[in-house]
Structure formats: structure tokens, C-alpha cells
FILUM-834339 format. One record per residue (C-alpha): residue number from 1; residue in three letters; x, z, y. Coordinates in pm, 1 decimal, padded with zeros to 6 digits. Layout:
// residues N
@num: NUM | residuo: ALA | u: X | w: Z | v: Y
...
***
This chain:
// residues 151
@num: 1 | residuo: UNK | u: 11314.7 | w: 11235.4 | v: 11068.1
@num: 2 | residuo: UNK | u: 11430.4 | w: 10961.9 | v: 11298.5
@num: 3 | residuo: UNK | u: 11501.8 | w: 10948.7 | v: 11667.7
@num: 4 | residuo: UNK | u: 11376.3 | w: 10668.3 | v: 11861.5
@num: 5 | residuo: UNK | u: 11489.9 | w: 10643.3 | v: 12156.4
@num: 6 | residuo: UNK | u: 11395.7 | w: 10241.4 | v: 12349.6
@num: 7 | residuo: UNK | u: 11151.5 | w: 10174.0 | v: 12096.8
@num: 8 | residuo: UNK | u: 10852.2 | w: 10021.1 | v: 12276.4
@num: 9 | residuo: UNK | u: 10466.1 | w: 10127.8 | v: 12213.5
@num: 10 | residuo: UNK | u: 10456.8 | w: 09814.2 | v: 12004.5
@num: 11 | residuo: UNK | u: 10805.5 | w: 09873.5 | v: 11760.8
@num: 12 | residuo: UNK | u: 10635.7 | w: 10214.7 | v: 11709.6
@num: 13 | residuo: UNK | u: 10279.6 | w: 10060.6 | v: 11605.2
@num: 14 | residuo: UNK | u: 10481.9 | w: 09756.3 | v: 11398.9
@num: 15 | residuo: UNK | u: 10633.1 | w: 10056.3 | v: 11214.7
@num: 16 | residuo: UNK | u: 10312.5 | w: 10212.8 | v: 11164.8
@num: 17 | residuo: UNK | u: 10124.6 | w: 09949.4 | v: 11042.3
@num: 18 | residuo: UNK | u: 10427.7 | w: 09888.8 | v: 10765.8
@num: 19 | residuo: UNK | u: 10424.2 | w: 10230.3 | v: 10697.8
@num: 20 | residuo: UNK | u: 10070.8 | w: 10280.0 | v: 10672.9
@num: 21 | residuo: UNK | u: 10056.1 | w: 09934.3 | v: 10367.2
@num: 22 | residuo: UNK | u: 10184.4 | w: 10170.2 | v: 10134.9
@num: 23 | residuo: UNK | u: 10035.6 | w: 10478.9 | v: 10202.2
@num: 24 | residuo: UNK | u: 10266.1 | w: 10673.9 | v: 10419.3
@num: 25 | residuo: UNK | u: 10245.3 | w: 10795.1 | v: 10781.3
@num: 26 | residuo: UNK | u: 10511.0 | w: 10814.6 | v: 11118.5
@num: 27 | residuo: UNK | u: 10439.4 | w: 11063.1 | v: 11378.3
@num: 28 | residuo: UNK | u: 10591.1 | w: 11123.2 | v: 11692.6
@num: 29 | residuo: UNK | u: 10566.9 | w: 11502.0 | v: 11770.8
@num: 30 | residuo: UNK | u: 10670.0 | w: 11741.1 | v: 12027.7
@num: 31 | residuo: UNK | u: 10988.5 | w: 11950.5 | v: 11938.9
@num: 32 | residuo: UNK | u: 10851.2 | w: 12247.2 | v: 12073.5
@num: 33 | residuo: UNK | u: 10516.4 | w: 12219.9 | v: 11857.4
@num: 34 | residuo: UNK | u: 10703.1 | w: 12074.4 | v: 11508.5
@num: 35 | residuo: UNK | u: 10967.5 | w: 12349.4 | v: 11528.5
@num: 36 | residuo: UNK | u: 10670.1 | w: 12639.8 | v: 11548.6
@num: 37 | residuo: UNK | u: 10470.1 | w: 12397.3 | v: 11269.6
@num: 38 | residuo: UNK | u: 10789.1 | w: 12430.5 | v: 11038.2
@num: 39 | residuo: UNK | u: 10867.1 | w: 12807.2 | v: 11080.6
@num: 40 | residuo: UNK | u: 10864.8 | w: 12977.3 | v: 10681.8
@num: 41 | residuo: UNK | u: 10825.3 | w: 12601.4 | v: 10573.4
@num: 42 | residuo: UNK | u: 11073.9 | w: 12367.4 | v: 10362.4
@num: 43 | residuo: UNK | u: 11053.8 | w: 12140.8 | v: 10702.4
@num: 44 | residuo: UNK | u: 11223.1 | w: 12456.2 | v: 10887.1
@num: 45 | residuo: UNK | u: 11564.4 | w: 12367.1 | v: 10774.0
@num: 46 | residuo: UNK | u: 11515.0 | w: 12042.4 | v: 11019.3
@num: 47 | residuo: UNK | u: 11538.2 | w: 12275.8 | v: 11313.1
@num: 48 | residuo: UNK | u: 11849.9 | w: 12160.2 | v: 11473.1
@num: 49 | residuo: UNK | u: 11743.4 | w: 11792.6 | v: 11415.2
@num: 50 | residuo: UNK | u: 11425.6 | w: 11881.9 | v: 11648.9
@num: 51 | residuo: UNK | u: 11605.7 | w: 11721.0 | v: 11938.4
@num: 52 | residuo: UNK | u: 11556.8 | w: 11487.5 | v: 12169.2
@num: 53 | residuo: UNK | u: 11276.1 | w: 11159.6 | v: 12064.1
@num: 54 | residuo: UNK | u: 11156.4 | w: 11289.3 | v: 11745.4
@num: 55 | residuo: UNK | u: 10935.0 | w: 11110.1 | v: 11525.2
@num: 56 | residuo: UNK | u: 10884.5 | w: 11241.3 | v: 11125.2
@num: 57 | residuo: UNK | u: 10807.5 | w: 10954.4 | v: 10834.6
@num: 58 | residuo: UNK | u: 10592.9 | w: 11118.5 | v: 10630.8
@num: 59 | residuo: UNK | u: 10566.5 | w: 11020.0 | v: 10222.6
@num: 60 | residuo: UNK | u: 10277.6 | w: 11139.2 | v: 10033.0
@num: 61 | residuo: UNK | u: 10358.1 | w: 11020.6 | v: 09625.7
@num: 62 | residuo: UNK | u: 10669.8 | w: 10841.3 | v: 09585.7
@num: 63 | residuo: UNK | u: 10977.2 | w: 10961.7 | v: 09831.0
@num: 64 | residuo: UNK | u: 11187.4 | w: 10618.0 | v: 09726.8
@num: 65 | residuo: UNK | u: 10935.2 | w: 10416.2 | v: 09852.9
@num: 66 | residuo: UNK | u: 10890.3 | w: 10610.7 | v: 10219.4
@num: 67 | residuo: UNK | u: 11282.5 | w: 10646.6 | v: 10220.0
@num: 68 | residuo: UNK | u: 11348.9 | w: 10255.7 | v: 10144.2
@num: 69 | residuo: UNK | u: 11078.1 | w: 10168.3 | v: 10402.5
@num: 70 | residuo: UNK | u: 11234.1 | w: 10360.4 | v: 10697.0
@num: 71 | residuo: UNK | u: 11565.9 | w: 10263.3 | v: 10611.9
@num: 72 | residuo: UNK | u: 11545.3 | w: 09916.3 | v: 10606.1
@num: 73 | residuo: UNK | u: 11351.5 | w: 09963.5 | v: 10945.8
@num: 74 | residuo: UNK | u: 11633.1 | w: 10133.4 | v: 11057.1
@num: 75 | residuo: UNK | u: 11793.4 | w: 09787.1 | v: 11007.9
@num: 76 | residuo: UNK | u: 11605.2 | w: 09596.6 | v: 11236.1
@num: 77 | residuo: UNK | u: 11675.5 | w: 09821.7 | v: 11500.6
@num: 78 | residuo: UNK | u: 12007.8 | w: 09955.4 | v: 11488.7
@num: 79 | residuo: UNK | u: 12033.4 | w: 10050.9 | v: 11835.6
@num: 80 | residuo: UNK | u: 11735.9 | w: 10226.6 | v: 11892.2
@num: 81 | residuo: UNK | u: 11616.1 | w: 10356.6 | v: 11570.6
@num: 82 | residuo: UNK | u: 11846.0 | w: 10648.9 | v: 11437.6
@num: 83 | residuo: UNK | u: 11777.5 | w: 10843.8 | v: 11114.2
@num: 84 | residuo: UNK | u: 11920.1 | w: 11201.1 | v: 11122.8
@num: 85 | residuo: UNK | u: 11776.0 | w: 11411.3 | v: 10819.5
@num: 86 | residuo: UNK | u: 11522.7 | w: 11413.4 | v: 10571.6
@num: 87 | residuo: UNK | u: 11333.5 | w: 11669.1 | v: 10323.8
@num: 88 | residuo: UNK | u: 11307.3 | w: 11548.7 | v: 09980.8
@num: 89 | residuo: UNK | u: 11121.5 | w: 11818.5 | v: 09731.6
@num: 90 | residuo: UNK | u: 11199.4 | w: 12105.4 | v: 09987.4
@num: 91 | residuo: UNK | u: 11606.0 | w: 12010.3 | v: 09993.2
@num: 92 | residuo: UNK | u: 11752.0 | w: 11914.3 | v: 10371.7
@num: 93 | residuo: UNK | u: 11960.6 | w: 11528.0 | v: 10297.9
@num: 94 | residuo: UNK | u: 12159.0 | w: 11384.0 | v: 10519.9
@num: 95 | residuo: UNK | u: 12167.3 | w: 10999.6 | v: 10613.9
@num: 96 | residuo: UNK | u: 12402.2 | w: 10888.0 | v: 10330.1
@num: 97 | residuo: UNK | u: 12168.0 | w: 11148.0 | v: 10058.4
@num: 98 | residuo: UNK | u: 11868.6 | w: 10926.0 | v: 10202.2
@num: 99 | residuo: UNK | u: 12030.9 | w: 10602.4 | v: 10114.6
@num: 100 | residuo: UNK | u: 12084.7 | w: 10716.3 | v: 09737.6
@num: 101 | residuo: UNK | u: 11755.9 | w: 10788.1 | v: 09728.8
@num: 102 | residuo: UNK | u: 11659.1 | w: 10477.7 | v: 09837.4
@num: 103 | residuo: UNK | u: 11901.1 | w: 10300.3 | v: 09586.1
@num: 104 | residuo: UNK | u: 11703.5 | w: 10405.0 | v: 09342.0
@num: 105 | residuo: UNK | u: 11399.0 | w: 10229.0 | v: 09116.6
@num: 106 | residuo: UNK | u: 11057.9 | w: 10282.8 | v: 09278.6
@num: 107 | residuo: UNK | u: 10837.9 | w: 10580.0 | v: 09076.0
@num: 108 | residuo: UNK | u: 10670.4 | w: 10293.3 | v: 08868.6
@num: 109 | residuo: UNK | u: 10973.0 | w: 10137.7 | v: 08744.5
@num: 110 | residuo: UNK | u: 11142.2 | w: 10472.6 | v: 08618.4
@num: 111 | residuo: UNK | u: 10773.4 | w: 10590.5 | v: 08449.2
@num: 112 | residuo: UNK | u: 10785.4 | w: 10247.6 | v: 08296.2
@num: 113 | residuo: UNK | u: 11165.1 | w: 10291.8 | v: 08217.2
@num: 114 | residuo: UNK | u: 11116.0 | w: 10689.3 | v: 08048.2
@num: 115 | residuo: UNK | u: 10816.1 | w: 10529.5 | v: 07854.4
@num: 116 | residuo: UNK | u: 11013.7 | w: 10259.6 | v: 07720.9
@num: 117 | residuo: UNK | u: 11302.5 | w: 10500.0 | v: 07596.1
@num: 118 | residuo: UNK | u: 11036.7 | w: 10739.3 | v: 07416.6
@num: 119 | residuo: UNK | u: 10857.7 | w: 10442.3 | v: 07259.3
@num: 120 | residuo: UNK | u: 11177.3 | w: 10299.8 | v: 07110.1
@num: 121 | residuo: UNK | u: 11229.3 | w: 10541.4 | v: 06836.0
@num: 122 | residuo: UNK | u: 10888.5 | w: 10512.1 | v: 06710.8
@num: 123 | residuo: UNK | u: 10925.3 | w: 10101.0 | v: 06716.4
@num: 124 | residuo: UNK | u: 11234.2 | w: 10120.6 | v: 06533.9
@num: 125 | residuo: UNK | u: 11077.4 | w: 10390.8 | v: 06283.7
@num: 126 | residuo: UNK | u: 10770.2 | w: 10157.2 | v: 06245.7
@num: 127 | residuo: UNK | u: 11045.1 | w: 09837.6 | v: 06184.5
@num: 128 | residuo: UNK | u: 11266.1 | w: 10018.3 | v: 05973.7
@num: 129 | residuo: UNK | u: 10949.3 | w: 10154.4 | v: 05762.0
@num: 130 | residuo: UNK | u: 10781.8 | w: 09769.5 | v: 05724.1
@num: 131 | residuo: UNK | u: 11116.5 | w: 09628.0 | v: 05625.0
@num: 132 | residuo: UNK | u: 11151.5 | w: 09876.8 | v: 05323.1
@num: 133 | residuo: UNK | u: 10776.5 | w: 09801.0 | v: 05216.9
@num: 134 | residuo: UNK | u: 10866.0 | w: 09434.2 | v: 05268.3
@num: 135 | residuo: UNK | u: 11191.6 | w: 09442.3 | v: 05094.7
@num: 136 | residuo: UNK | u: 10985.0 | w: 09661.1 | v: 04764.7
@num: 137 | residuo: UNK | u: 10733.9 | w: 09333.5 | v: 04781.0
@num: 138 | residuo: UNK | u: 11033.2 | w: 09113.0 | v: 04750.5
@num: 139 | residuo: UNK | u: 11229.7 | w: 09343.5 | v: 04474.0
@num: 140 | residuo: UNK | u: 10889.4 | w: 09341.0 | v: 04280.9
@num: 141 | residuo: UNK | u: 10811.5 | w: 09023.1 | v: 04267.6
@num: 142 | residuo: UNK | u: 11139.5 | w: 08865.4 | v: 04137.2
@num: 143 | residuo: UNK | u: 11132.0 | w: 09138.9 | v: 03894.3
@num: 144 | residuo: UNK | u: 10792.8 | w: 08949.7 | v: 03767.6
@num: 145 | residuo: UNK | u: 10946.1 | w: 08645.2 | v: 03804.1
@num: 146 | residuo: UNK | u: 11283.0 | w: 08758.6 | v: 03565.1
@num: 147 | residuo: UNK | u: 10998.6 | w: 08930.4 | v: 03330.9
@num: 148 | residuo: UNK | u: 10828.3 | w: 08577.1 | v: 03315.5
@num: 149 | residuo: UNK | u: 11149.1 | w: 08359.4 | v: 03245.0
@num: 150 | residuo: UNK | u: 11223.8 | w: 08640.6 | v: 02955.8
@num: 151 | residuo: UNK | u: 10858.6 | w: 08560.9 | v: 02799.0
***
């Protein structure tokens, strides 16, 4: 959630459209209507935030990617572009929580990274496994070779 106040019509739709490439949404909302909308919710722990220019990033797969994206909007417009909290998995963070998250590797680097870890062992099984058949080829055939010299 990020207040906004002096952003023009056109920072808002600029944010938007960046947003919106990949696949997440910005909202401005009433307080009045989002604090009602939030009542038994996870989003209900925002309700002191609910103050002032409110506008809600919202993040539909991947929360690094919608928390990076904001933030580094927040960049460009230091003065009029304020993040105060966020909801990640139903838990309230705080601005410096958000910029972990967004410190992190996107979802499709850490998949890749986890499937890399569980494929090593088998690799190194398979290695380990084709060396000892290799080295059994090796120990076999200069066995024929010492039977040969003997003959």
C-alpha cells in the first residue's frame, strides 16, 4: 500500500501500464470502502495505513516481482510516492520487510535454484556409478592384456 500524494493522472497510468506488463494491478480506493472490504480479512491488519491518498499494488503469483516493481517506482518519485505497508502471505511488513523481499531472486530463479540442488545428488550418483563401470572396463582389460603377455 502506497500513498500518493502529487502524483498526476498520468504518473498513476505510467505506473499502471508497468504494473499491468507483468501481470499485477494498482488501485486507488476510498479508505472508507477498503477498510469495510478488509474487515475479517488478512488485508484488515492495514487499517491504520488506510489514511490519507491510498492506492493498493496488487500481486497475483510472484510477491518479489510486485514488491521489486513498486519499489523501484518508489525511486523515481521520492517525493510523492510513499510506501507504508504491505501483506505478504497474510503477514503485515513494514517498508524495510518489503525491501528484503524484494532483494530476493524472482520465483523462477529459486524453482530453478531448488531443482538444481535436488538434481545434484542424482548426477553425482549417476557419475560416481559410470566411473566404477568404467574403471571395471579398464581393470578388465589390462588383466587380458597381463594374461596375454603370460601366454
Amino acid at each position: 500500500m502506497a500513498e500518493y500524494k502529487g502524483l498526476t493522472v498520468e504518473d498513476i497510468t505510467n505506473l499502471r501500464v508497468s504494473l499491468k506488463k507483468t501481470n499485477l494491478d494498482f488501485k486507488v480506493v476510498k479508505n472508507t470502502l477498503a477498510k469495510r472490504a478488509a474487515e475479517g480479512t488478512a488485508l484488515a491488519k492495514l487499517g491504520d495505513s488506510l489514511s490519507g491518498q491510498v492506492g493498493i499494488a496488487i500481486g497475483y503469483d510472484d510477491p518479489v516481482a510486485l514488491t521489486k516493481a513498486v519499489l523501484d517506482y518508489a525511486k523515481t518519485k521520492p517525493d510523492k510516492f510513499n510506501i507504508r505497508a504491505g501483506i505478504i502471505e497474510g503477514g503485515l511488513c513494514g517498508v524495510e520487510d518489503l525491501k528484503s523481499v524484494a532483494s530476493l531472486p524472482g520465483r523462477e530463479v529459486l524453482l530453478g535454484q531448488i531443482a538444481g540442488a535436488l538434481q545434484a545428488p542424482t548426477q553425482k550418483m549417476a557419475g560416481l556409478l559410470a566411473n566404477t563401470v568404467t574403471r571395471f572396463a579398464f581393470a578388465l582389460e589390462a588383466l587380458r592384456a597381463q594374461k596375454e603377455a603370460q601366454a
